[in-house]
DRENGUTI-710549 format. One record per residue (C-alpha): residue in one letter; x, y, z. Coordinates in pm, whole numbers, padded with zeros to 5 digits, always signed. Example, Ala and Ser with C-alpha at 12.3 -4.5 7.8 and 13.67 -1.06 7.14 Angstrom:
// DRENGUTI-710549
A+01230-00450+00780 S+01367-00106+00714 
//
This chain:
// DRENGUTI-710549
X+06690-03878-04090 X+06423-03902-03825 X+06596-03607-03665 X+06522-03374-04014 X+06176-03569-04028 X+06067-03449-03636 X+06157-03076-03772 X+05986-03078-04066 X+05678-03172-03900 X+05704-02947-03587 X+05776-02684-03842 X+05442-02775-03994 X+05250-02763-03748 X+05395-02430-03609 X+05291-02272-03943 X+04952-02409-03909 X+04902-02280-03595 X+05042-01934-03668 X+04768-01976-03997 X+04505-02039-03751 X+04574-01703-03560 X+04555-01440-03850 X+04360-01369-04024 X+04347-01507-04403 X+04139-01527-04698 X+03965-01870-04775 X+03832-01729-05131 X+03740-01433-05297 X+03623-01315-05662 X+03915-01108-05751 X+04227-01015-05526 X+04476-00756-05516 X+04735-00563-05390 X+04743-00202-05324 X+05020+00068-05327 X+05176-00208-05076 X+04959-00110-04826 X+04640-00369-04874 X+04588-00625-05014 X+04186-00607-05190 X+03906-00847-05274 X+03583-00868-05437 X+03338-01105-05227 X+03599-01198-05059 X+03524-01518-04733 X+03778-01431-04442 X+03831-01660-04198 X+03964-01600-03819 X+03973-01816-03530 X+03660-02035-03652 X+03482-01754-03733 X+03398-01663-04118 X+03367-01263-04243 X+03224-01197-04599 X+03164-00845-04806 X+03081-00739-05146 X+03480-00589-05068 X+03759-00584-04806 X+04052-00513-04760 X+04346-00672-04524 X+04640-00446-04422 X+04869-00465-04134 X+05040-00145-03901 X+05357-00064-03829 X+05392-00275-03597 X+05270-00573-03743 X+04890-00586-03620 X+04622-00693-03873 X+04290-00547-03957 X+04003-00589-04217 X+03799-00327-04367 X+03458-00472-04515 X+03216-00268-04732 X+02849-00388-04825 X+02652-00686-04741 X+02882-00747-04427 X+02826-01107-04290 X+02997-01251-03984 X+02956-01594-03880 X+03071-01752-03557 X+03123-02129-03450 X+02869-02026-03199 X+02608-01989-03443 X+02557-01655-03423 X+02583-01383-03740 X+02613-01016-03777 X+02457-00858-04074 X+02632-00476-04132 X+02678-00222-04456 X+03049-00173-04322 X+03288-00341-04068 X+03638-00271-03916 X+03807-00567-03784 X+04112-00580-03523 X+04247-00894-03556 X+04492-00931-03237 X+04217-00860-02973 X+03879-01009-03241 X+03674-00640-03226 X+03440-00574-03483 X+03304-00227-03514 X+03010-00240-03726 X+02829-00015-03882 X+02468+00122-04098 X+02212-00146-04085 X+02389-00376-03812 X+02146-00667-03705 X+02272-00941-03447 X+02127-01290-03484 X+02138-01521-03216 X+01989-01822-03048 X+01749-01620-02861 X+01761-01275-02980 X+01751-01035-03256 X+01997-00700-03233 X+01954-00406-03473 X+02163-00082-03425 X+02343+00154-03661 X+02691+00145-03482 X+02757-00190-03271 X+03112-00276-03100 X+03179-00654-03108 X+03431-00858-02858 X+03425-01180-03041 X+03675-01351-02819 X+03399-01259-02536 X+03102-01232-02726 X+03000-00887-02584 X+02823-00634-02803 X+02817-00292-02693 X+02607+00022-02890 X+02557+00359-02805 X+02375+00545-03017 X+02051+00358-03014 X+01887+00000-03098 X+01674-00236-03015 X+01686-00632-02868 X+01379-00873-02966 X+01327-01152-02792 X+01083-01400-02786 X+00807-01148-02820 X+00985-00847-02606 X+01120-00541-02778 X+01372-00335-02614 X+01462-00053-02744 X+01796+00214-02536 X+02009+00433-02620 X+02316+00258-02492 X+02286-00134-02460 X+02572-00431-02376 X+02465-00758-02474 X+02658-01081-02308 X+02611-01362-02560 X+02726-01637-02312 X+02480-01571-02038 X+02226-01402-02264 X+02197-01136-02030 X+02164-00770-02207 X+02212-00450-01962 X+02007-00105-02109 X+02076+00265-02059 X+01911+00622-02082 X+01560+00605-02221 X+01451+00255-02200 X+01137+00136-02330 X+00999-00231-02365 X+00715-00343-02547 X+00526-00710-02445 X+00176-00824-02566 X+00099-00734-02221 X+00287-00435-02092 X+00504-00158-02176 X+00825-00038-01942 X+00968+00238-01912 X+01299+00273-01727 X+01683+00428-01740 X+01823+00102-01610 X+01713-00254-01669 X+01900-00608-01712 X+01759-00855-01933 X+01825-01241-01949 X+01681-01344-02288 X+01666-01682-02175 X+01457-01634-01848 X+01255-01306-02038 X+01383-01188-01702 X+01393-00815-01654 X+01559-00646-01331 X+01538-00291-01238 X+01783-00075-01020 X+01620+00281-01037 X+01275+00445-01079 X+01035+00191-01328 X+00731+00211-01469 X+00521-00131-01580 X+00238-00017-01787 X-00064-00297-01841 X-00335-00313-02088 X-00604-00238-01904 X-00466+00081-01720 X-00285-00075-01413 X+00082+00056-01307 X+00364-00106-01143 X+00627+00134-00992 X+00957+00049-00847 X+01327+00158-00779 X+01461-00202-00723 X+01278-00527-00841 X+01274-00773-01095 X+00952-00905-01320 X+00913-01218-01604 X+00809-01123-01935 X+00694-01469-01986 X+00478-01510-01664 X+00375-01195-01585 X+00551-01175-01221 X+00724-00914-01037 X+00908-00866-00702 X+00989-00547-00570 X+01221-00362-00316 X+01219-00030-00280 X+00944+00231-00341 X+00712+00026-00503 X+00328+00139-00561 X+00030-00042-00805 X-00237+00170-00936 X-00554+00091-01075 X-00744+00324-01208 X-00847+00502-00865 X-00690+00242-00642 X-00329+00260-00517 X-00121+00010-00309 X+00200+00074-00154 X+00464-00127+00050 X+00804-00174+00136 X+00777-00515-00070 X+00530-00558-00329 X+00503-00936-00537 X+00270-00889-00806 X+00102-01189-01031 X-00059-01071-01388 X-00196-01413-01446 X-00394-01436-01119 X-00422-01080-01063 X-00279-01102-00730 X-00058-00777-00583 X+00075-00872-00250 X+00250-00620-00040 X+00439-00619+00273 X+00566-00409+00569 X+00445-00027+00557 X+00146-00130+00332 X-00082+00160+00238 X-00390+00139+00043 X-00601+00428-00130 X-00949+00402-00293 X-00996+00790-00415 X-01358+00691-00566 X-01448+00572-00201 X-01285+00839+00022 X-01175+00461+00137 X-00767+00434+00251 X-00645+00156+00486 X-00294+00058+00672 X-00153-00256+00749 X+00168-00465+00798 X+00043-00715+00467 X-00194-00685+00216 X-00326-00896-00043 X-00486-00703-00343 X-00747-00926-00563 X-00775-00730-00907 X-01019-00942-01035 X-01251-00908-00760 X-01120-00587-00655 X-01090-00655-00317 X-00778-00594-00018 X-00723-00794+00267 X-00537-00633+00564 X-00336-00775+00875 X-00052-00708+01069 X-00238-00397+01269 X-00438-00265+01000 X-00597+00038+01054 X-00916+00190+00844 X-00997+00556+00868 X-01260+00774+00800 X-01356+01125+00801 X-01675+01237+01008 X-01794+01559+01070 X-01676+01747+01402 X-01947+01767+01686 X-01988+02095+01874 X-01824+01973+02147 X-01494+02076+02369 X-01213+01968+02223 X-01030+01995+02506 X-01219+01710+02670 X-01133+01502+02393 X-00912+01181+02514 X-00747+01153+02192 X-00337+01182+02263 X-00269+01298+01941 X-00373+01555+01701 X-00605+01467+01417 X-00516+01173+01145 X-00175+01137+01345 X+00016+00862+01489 X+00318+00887+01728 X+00598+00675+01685 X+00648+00496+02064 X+00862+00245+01883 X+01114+00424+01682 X+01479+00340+01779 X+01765+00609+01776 X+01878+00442+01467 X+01564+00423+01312 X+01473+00813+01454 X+01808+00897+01218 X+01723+00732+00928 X+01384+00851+00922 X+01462+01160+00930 X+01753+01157+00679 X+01510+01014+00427 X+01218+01273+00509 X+01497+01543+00411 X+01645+01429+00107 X+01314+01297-00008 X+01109+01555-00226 X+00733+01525-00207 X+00757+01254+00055 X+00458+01045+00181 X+00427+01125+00483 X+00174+00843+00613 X+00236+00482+00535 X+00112+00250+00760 X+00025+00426+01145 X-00063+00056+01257 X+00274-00117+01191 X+00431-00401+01423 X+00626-00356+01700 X+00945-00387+01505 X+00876-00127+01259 X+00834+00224+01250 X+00473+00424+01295 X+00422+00754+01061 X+00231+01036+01042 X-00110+01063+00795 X-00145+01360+00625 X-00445+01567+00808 X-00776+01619+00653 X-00771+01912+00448 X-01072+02059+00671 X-00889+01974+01028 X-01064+02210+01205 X-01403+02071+01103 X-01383+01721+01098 X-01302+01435+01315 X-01203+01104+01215 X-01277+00730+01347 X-01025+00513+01340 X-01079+00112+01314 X-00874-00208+01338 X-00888-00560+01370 X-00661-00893+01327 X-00812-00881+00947 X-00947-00617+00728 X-01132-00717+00467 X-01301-00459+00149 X-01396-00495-00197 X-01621-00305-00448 X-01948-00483-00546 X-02254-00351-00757 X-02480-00144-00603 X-02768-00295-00702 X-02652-00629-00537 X-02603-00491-00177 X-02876-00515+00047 X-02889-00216+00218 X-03068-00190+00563 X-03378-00024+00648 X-03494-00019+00988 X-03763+00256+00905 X-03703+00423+01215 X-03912+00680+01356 X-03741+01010+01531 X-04053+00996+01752 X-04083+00639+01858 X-04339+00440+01591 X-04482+00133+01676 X-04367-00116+01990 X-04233-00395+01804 X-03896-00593+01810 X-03645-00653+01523 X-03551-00979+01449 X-03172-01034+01458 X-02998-01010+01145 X-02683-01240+01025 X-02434-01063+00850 X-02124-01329+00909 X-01877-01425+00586 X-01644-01694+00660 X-01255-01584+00626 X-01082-01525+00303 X-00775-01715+00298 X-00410-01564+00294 X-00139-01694+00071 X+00248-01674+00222 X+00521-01586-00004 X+00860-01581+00114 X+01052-01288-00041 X+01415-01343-00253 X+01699-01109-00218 X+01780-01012-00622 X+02168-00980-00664 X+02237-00588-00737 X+02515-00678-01051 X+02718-00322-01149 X+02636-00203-01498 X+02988-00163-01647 X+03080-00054-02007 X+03255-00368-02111 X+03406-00214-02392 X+03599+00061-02186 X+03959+00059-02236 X+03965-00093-02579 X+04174+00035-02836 X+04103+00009-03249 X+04412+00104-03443 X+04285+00207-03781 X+04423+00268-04136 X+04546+00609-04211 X+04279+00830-04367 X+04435+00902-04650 X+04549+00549-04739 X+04187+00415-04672 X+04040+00654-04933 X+04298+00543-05164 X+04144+00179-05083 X+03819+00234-05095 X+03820+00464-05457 X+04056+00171-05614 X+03875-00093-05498 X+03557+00104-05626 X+03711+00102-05957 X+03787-00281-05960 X+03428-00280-05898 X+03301-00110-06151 X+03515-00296-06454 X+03443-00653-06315 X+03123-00818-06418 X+02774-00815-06275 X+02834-00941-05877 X+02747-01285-05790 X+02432-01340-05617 X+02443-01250-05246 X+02401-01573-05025 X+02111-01655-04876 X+02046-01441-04562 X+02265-01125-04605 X+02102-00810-04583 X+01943-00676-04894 X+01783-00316-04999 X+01465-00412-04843 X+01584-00560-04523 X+01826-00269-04481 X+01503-00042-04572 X+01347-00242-04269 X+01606-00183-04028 X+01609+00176-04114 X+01249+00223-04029 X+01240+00027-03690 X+01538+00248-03614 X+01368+00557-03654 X+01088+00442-03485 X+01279+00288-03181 X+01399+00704-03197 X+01073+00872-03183 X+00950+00588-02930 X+01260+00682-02672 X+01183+01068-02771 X+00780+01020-02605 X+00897+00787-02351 X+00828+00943-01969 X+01041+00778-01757 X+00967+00818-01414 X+01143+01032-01137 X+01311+00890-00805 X+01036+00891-00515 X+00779+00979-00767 X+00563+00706-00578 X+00595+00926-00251 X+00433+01161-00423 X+00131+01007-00636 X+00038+00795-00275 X+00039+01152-00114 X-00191+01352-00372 X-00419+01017-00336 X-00447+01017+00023 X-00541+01442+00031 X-00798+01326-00239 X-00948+01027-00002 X-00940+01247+00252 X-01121+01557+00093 X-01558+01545+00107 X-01730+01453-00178 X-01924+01757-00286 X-02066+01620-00613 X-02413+01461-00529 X-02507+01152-00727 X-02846+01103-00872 X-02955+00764-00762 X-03264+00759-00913 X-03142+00752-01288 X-03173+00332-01370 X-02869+00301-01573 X-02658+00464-01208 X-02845+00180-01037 X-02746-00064-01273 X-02361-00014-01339 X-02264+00203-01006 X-02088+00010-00746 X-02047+00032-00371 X-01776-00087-00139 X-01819-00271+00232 X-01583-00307+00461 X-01574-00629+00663 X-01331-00667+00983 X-01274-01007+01159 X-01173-01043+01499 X-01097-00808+01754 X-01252-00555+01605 X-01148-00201+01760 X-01263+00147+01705 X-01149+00486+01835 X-01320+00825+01762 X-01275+01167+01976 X-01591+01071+02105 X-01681+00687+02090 X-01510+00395+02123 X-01637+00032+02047 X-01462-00353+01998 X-01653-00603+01899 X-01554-01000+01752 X-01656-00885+01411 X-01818-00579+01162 X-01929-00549+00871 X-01981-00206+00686 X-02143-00067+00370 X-02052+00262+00238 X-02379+00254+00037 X-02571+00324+00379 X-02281+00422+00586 X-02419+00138+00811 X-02211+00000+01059 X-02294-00372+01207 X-02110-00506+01504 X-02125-00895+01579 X-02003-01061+01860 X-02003-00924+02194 X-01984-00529+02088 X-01963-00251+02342 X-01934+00098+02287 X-01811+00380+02460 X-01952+00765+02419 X-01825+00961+02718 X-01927+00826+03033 X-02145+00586+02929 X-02147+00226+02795 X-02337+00054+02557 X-02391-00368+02443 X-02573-00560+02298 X-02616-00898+02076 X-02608-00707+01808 X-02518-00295+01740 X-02669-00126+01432 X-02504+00229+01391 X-02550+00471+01116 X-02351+00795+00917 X-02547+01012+00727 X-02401+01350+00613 X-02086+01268+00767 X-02296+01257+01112 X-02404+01001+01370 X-02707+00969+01266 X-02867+00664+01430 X-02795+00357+01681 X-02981+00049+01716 X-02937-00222+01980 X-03105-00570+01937 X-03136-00801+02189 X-03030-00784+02542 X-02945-00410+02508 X-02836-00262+02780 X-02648+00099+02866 X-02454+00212+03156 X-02352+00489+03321 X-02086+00545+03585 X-02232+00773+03926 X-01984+00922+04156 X-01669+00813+03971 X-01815+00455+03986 X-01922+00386+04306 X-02263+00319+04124 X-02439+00281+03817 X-02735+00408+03627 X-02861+00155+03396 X-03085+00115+03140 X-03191-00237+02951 X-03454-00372+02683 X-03499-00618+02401 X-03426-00301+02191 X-03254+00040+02281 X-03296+00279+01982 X-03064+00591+01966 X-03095+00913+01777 X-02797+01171+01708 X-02770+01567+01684 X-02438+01696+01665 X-02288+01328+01701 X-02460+01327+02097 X-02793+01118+02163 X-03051+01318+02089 X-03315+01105+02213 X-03364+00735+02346 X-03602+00465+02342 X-03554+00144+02516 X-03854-00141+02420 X-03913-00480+02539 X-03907-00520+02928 X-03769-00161+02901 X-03597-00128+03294 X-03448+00155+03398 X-03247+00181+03733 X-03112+00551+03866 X-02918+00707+04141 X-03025+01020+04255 X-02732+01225+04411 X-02704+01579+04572 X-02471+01837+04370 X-02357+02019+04731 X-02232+01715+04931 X-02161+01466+04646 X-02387+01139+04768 X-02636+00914+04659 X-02962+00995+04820 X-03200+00742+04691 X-03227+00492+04392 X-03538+00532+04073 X-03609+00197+03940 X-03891+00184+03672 X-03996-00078+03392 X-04252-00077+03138 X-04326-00159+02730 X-04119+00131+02640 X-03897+00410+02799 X-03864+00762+02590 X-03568+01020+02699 X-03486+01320+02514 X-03149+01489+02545 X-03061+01857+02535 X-02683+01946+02594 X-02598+01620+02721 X-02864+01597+02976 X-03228+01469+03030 X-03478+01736+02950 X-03767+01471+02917 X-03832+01096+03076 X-04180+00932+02992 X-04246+00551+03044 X-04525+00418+02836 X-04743+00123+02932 X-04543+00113+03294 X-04549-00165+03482 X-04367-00051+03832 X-04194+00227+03928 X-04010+00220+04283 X-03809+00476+04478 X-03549+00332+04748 X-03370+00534+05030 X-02990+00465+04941 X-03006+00276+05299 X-03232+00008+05105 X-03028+00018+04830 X-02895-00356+04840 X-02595-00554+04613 X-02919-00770+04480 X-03161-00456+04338 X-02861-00203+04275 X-02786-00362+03940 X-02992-00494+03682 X-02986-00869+03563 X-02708-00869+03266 X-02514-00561+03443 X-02149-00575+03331 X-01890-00309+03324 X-01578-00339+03130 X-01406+00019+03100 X-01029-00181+03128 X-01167-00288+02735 X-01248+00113+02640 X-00934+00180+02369 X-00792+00501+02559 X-00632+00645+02204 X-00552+00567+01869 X-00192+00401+01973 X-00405+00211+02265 X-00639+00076+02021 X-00354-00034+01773 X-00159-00234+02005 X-00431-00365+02266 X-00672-00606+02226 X-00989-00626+02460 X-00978-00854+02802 X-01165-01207+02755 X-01281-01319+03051 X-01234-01668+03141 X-01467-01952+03331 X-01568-01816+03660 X-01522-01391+03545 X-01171-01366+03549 X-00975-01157+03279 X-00747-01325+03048 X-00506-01033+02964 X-00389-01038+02585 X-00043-01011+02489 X+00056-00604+02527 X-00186-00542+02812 X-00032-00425+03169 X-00144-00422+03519 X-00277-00059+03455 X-00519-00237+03221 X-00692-00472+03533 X-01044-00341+03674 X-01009-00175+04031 X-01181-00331+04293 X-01521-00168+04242 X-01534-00294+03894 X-01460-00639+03993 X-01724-00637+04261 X-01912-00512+04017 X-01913-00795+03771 X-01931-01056+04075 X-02273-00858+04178 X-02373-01020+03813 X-02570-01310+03851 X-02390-01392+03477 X-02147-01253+03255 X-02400-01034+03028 X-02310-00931+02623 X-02071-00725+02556 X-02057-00495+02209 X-01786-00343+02020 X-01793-00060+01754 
//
């Protein structure tokens, strides 16, 4: 008896299990059989595996080979354990592997998200939803709309294909690729994207990821922010909506068209709010002058114009390089000369006018630059006077900002998951077409004789949310149809068109004196922090610190400056120095001025000192000089045939006047002199052959662009010796005349920089 009892039971409980696995009806309005081939139902509730499928009709039928499947019609509703439903017009079920092909009016509700499509392929055992012919995902306030789309339900994760557009309060994207976490509001890119904001910025990338929800985004590869006429590039860009932050990193680039402004560096931090960058990591500033009449082939510049070689390119990186400058269409060609020593230095576009321009270069340990209004910028005004004016002395003038501060961010590597078609290889086994019509006209029938339909449960979809989904639809269509997506290396090619536009002369003049100009129009200065260095054709200059305003193309160097204009060089406490029309214009040297000149390949020295030394340009060569305050002027005579110093000219009064034709003194007038004296180069002693404050310091001259990049100036330490910075070589170190030159000083004098 317990024997036949233990059967019984495990008989049970086998046909309860075998229940659980096909699919049966739980109720229905009216059932029946047809032509032994179906068996129909009006509203009929199907359940399958814990999951629940309703219709205004279906119909269950089996194959040949025993497999079950369910054909729904009208007010489809699927319900899973999970939580989620499916809302559809029509739905074919395969039993054995739990696929539902839905279609018209298919809408997806989940925890998070919100799926409406007209055809949509569901893996219920996985919970993977796959369409291909267009929808759109909402969640939490972000609308995606594809043409293909597979949605993971278990990791909430949603991958998009071909025409991809998505819609935020805050931005719109437009992609071919993109994953989506719903839960995260996590979006990750793997090919060209475009992140659209609301007030006109752009965020471009091939490989990143950015947050919905908080407004961040990390990129990898070709990524570029615009705004408005501002452009920043870098290998790695992290960008901040909330704070308005863009950092970028490694190959940085940055373009102000408005400004003629464009800057290189290893990092840069963009402010959008203040609309400000801050360089490092070798940042380099350049900008355009007008070419002087002068030989170019006395120029010491090693490279042609707006170019950088590339000292530290390995073999492998030489390859590469060039692989990508190949396959690359409309490639940048110049994005960041100043880069460390570990990465590679390119080429800048040249001016468009390369025979008739020349352009200074400038770089520090930090660049600083930001637009301001005009009105708020005091602009200098030294009211200088071609022809001399009035003795009087400047007083010094403080133009020192205290450093902005530099946030780190450590970069994270995004995982590069495959975008497979997770519905590949799945087979639907479907009711012969003849025998479904059969169904469907029957079962239309039984319809139409059986009274008026129940009243649809709450939440299936009805005329006007089908209406609804309809519309969205065929806007989601029209929406994909405008959509631009971008092109690969299409940031290449905007950076290049911006630099040939920063690098192109204004020609449009701007009327200054109209009140509303003054009022709204805005200016940008440039300030540079430590180790300031500058290289021109022509001129060279370091300095501790600069500042700049593009307003009066007035240059101020702080802290030791020097310059260098062919064989002469020039310091000071402080170094005014001005562009107008794309010229040198105008110098000005306050306190403890002092120039020198090199005699006889610098045995000795011609020098001239004051309080003041005021310079005038022509053709981007001193024009004419004049030296107040103590002026002192001390010069070597020398005879052209045998190449010696005959005798030594040392005069001092209130002010000394020189004028300059072709690089050479045409007039010399002391006013108010004091004492002029005239010394046989036998008197000529190592106490009166140099002038109190002499100092000579060519080992700091940058010899080229590449020179100024990597080298940093010589600091002398206690008691005049050099302390060599990191990158300098013995080739660097003064010769023995220059050192016995500096120890002739009774004290290290100022020194100036450009």
């Amino acid at each position: 008896m317990k024997y036949y009892l233990a059967l019984i039971v495990n008989l049970f409980c086998l046909t309860s299990l075998f229940a659980q696995d096909e699919l049966r009806l739980v109720s229905s309005r009216y059932s029946t059989i047809i032509d032994q081939k179906g068996f129909s139902s009006i509203q009929p509730v199907y359940s399958h595996k814990g999951s629940t499928l309703s219709a205004d009709s279906g119909i269950i039928y089996e194959d040949a080979i025993g497999r079950q499947f369910f054909e729904a019609f009208g007010n489809v509703v699927i319900t899973q354990p999970s939580g989620t439903i499916i809302y559809a017009d029509r739905l074919h079920y395969d039993a054995a592997p739990q696929i539902a092909t839905l279609t018209n009016n298919v809408r997806m509700v989940d925890a998070t998200s919100v799926l409406t499509t007209n055809h949509l392929i569901y893996k219920m055992r996985d919970k993977i939803g796959t369409y291909t012919g267009g929808g759109r995902i909402i969640s939490k306030g972000d609308t995606i709309t594809s043409k293909n789309a597979y949605y993971f339900e278990n990791t909430q994760d949603a991958y998009f294909r071909n025409k991809v557009v998505v819609r935020t309060p805050d931005v719109k994207i437009y992609t071919d690729t993109m994953r989506y976490n719903s839960a995260q509001r996590m979006t990750y890119f793997f090919g060209p994207t475009n992140i659209k904001g609301n007030k006109g910025e752009n965020l471009y990338t091939e490989k990143g990821n950015y947050n919905t929800a908080t407004g961040v985004a990390n990129f990898s590869k070709n990524n570029l922010y615009t705004e408005g006429t501002r452009f920043l590039k870098g290998d790695s860009l992290h960008y901040n909506r909330e704070s308005g932050l863009g950092k970028a990193y490694r190959n940085v680039v940055f373009v102000d068209t408005s400004d003629k402004f464009y800057a290189y560096g290893g990092y840069g931090l963009y402010d959008q709010r203040e609309e400000s960058i801050t360089m490092t990591d070798k940042p380099l500033v350049i900008m355009v002058i007008q070419n002087d009449s002068t030989d170019r082939a006395s120029v010491t510049d090693s490279t042609s114009v707006d170019s950088l070689a590339a000292p530290n390119l390995t073999a492998k990186e030489k390859k590469r390089k060039n692989g990508r400058d190949e396959n690359k269409e409309d490639q940048i060609s110049a994005d960041r000369p100043g880069a460390a020593a570990s990465d590679s230095l390119r080429t800048a576009p040249p001016p468009v006018e390369s025979a008739k321009v020349d352009s200074a270069y400038m770089t520090a340990d930090t660049l600083y630059s930001r637009l301001i209004l005009l009105k708020d910028y005091k602009a200098l005004n030294f009211n200088l006077d071609r022809n001399g004016g009035e003795l009087e002395i400047d007083q010094d003038i403080d133009y020192g900002d205290d450093d902005d501060g530099l946030d780190d961010i450590s970069d994270g590597e995004e995982p590069n998951l495959p975008l497979t078609d997770s519905t590949s290889g799945d087979s639907i086994s479907k009711l012969p077409e003849e025998g479904l019509k059969e169904i469907v006209r029957k079962t239309d029938e039984l319809k139409k004789s059986s009274p008026a339909t129940v009243a649809r449960s709450a939440g299936k979809t009805d005329s006007a949310a089908r209406s609804e989904i309809g519309k969205t639809l065929a806007q989601d269509s029209i929406i994909r149809q405008r959509a631009v997506i971008p092109r690969v290396a299409e940031a290449d090619s905007i950076m290049n068109k911006a630099l040939l536009t920063a690098q192109t002369p204004d020609t449009v003049i701007k009327d200054t004196s109209n009140q509303a100009y003054l009022d709204t129009a805005r200016t940008r200065i440039v300030k540079a922090y430590y180790n300031v260095r500058m290289f021109k054709s022509d001129l060279q200059a370091v300095a501790d610190s600069l500042y700049y305003g593009m307003a009066d193309s007035m240059f101020r160097f702080m802290g030791r400056p020097m310059i260098w204009a062919e064989g002469s060089q020039i310091s000071s406490d402080t170094i005014y120095m001005q562009i107008r029309r794309q010229q040198l214009d105008n110098a000005l040297l306050v306190g403890n001025a002092f120039m020198v000149n090199a005699v006889l390949d610098t045995v000795k020295f011609n020098q001239l000192k004051g309080r003041k030394i005021t310079a005038f340009f022509a053709n981007n060569s001193i024009d004419r000089l004049y030296v107040d305050g103590n002026a002192e002027n001390l010069v070597f005579s020398e005879n052209d045939k045998t190449k010696t110093i005959t005798e030594m000219f040392h005069d001092r009064g209130a002010r000394i006047k020189i004028k300059m034709e072709n690089k050479k003194i045409i007039d010399y007038i002391t006013v108010r002199k004091v004492d002029q004296k005239v010394y046989p180069f036998k008197l000529v002693t190592p106490e009166n052959e140099v002038l109190p404050g002499f100092i000579w310091r060519p080992q700091d001259r940058p010899k080229s662009k590449e020179d100024m990049i990597n080298r940093k100036r010589e600091i002398e330490k206690a008691g005049g010796q050099p302390d060599l910075n990191e990158g300098n070589d013995e080739t660097d170190r003064p010769d023995k005349e220059e050192k016995a030159g500096n120890a002739a000083s009774p004290k290290p004098g100022p020194q100036a920089a450009s």
